[in-house]
C-alpha positions in Angstrom: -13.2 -36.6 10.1 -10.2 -35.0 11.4 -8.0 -37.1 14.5 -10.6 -38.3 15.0 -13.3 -35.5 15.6 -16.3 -35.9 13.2 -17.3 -32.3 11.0 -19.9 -30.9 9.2 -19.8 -28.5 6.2 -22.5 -27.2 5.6 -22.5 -25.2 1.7 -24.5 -22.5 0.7 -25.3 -22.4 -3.2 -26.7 -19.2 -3.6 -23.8 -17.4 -1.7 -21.3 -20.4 -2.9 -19.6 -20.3 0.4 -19.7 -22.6 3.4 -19.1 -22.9 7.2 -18.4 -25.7 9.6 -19.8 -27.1 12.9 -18.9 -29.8 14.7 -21.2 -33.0 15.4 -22.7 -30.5 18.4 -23.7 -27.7 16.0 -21.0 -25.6 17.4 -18.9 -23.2 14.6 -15.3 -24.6 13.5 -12.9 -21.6 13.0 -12.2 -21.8 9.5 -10.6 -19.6 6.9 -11.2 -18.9 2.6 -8.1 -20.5 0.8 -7.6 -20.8 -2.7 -6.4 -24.0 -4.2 -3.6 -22.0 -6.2 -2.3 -20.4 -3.2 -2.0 -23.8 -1.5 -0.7 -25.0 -4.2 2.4 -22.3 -5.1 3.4 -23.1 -1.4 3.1 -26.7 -1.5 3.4 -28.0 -5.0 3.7 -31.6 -4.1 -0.1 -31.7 -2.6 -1.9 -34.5 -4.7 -5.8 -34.3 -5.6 -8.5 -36.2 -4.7 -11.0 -37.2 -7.6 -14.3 -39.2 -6.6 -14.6 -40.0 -10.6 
């Protein structure tokens, strides 16, 4: 959930790639990033671990 606005993400194994829609089924824009490009632009980003 994003301000509010609920998403899905919907992941592909076979291709390892995903795409978005919103709780209408409608596509989200959405772009490939790499974590260390995000991360030599914004080296104070902290990670999330669910373990």
């Amino acid at each position: 959930m994003v301000n509010d606005v609920e998403f899905n993400i919907h992941w592909n194994e076979s291709a390892r790639t995903a795409h978005i829609t919103d709780v209408d089924g409608r596509d989200v824009a959405s772009t490939v990033g790499f974590w260390f490009a995000w991360y030599a632009f914004h080296p104070e980003t902290l990670v999330y671990s669910a373990n």
